[in-house]
C-alpha positions as CSV (number, residue, x, y, z in Angstrom):
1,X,-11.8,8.0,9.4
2,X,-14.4,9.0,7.3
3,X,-15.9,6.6,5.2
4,X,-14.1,6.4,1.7
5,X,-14.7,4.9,-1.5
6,X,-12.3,4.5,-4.6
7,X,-14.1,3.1,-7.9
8,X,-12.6,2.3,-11.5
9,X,-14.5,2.4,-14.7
10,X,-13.6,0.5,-17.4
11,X,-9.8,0.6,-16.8
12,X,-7.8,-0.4,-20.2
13,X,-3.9,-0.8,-20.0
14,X,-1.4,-1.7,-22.7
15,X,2.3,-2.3,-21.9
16,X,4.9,-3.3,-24.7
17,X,1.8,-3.4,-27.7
18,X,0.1,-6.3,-25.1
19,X,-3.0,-5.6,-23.9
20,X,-2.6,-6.0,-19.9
21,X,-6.8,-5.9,-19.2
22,X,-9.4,-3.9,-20.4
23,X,-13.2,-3.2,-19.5
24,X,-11.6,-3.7,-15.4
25,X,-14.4,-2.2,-12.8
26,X,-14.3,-2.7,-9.1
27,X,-15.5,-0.5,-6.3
28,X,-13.7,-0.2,-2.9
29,X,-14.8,1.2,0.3
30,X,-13.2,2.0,3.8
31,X,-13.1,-1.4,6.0
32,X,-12.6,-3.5,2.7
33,X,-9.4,-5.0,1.3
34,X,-8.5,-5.8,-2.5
35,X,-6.6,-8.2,-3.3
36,X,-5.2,-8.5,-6.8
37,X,-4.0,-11.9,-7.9
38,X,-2.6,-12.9,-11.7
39,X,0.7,-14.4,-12.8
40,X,3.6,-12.6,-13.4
41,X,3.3,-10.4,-16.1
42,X,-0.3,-9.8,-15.9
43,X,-0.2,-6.2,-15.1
44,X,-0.9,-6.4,-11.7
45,X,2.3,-3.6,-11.0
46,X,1.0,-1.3,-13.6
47,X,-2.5,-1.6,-12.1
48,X,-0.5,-0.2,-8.8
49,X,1.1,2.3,-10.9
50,X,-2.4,3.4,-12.3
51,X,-3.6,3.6,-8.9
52,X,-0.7,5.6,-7.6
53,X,-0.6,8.3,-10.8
54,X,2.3,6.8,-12.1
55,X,1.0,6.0,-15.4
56,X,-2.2,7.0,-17.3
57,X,-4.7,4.2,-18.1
58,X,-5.3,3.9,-22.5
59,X,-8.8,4.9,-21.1
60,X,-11.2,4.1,-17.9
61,X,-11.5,6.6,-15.2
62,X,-10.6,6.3,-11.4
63,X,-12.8,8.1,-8.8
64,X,-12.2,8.7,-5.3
65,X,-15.0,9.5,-3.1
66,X,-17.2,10.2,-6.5
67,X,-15.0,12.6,-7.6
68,X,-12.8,12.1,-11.0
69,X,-8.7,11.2,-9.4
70,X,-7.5,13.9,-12.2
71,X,-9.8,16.8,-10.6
72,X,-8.8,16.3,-7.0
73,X,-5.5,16.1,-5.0
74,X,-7.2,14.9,-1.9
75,X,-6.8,11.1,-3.9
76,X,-3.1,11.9,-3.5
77,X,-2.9,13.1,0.4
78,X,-5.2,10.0,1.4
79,X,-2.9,7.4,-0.3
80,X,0.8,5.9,0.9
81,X,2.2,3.8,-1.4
82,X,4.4,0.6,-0.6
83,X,6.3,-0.7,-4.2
84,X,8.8,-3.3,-4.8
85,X,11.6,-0.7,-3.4
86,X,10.9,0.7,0.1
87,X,11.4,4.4,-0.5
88,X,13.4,4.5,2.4
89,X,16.6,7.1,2.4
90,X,19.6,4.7,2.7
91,X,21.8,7.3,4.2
92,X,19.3,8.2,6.6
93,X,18.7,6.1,10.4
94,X,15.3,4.4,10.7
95,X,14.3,7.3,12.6
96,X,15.7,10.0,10.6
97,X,13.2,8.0,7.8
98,X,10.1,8.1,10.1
99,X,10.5,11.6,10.9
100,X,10.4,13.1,7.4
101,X,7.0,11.1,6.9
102,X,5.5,11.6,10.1
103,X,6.7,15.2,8.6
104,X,4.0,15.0,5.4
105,X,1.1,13.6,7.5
106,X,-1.0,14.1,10.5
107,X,-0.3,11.1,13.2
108,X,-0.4,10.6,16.7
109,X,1.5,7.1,16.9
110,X,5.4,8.2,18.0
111,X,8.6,6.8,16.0
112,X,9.0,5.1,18.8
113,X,5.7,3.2,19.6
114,X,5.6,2.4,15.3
115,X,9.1,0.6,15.7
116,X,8.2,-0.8,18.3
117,X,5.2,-2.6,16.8
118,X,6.7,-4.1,13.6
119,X,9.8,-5.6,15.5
120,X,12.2,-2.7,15.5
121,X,12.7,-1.1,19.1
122,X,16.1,-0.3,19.3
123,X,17.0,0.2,15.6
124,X,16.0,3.9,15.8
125,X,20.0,5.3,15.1
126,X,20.9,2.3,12.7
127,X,21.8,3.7,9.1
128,X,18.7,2.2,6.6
129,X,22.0,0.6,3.8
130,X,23.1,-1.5,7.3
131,X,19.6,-3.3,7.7
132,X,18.4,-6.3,6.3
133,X,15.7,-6.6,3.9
134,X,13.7,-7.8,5.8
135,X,14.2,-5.3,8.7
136,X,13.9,-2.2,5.8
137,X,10.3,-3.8,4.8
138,X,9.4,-3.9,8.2
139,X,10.8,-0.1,8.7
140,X,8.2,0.5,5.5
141,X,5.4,-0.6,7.2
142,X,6.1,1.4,10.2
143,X,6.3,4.3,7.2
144,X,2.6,3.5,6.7
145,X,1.8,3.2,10.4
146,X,3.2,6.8,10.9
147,X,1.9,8.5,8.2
148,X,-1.9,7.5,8.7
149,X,-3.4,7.3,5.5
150,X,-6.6,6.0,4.4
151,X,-5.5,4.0,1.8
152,X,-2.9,1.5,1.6
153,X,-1.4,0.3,-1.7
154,X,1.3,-2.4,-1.8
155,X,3.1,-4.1,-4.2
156,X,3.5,-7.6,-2.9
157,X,4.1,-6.3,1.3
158,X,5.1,-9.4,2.1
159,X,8.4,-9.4,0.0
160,X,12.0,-10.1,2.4
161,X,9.6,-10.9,5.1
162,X,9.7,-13.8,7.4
163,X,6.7,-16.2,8.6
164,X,5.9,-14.3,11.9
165,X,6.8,-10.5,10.0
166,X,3.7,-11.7,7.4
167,X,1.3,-12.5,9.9
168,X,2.8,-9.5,11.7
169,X,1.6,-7.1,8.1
170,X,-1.6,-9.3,8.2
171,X,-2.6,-8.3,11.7
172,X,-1.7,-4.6,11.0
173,X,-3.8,-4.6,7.0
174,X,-6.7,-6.1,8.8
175,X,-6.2,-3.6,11.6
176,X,-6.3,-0.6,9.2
177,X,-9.6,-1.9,7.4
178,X,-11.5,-2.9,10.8
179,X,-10.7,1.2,11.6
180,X,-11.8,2.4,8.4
181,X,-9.5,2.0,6.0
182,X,-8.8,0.7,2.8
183,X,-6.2,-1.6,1.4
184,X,-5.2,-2.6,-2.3
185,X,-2.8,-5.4,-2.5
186,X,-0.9,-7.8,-5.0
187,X,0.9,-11.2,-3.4
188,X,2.1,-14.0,-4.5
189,X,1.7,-15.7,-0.6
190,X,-1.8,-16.8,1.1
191,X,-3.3,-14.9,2.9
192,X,-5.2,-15.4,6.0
193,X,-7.0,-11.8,5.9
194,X,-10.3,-12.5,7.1
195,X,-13.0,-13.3,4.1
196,X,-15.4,-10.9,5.4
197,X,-13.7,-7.9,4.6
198,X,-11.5,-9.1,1.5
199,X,-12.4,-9.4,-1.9
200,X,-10.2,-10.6,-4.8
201,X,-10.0,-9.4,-8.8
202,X,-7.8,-11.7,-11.0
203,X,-5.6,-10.2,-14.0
């Protein structure tokens, strides 16, 4: 991957007349991992949502590789996006799911190998609505590991997930970074993400 580097400028958010944060800065560049921590309410989610284009800061400015987010679309086709829902198609199979992103992004890792490494070889013809949460999470990361994006953001991965499926997402984030990439996360669990290429903002 080419080496990447998303930077905000004096973000300021308001939600429900409160104000969430204001004056936040950080700077984040491929092999590096952001971890955003805060209690609930903090605006951690609407952070994401800035992030992702789903909202518009009050004022502040987002830049991806030095150029302005709202002058560029190449922000957008470097980014896959993990929320509190999936995104999965419930009336699709697992592989039916894979296929349509592998469909919107450049990969070379098959259905098959992804499934195989988050845990779900032999799911490939189950319907999405018949899985567990914790299997549907697991088919999301396999999303991310198909599409091959630069940038991860995920609100709180480790959601429906057991012990081994966390350290699982763990090995795979830290994975992603060592190769280049960059992660954005909230979580509510520990993490054992090495120190060395994580670095933390509190809301």
């Amino acid at each position: 991957m080419n080496t990447k580097k998303l930077e905000a400028r004096e973000l300021f958010c308001i939600r429900d007349e409160r104000v969430l944060f204001s004056g936040l800065n950080f700077t984040l560049t491929s092999g590096q991992v952001l971890l955003i921590e805060g209690r609930n309410g903090a605006g951690k989610t609407s952070l994401l949502r800035i992030l992702t284009g789903f909202r518009k800061p009050e004022s502040g400015d987002l830049f991806w590789s030095d150029e302005r987010i709202d002058d560029t679309q190449q922000f957008y086709q470097d980014t896959a996006y993990i929320g509190h829902n999936n995104g999965l198609k419930d009336t699709l199979t697992a592989e039916e799911n894979l296929r349509y992103a592998r469909a919107l992004a450049i990969s070379t890792l098959s259905i098959d190998d992804a499934m195989a490494q988050v845990g779900l070889n032999g799911y490939q013809e189950t319907v999405v609505r018949f899985m567990s949460a914790g299997q549907r999470r697991r088919l999301a990361l396999a999303r991310l590991l198909c599409t091959h994006k630069p940038l991860w953001i995920l609100d709180e991965p480790f959601t429906s997930l057991d012990r081994a499926s966390i350290k699982l997402f763990e090995q795979f984030i830290e994975t992603h970074a060592n190769q280049g990439g960059l992660v954005i996360m909230t979580s509510h669990h520990d993490t054992s993400i090495p120190h060395t290429i994580l670095q933390k903002i509190h809301l």
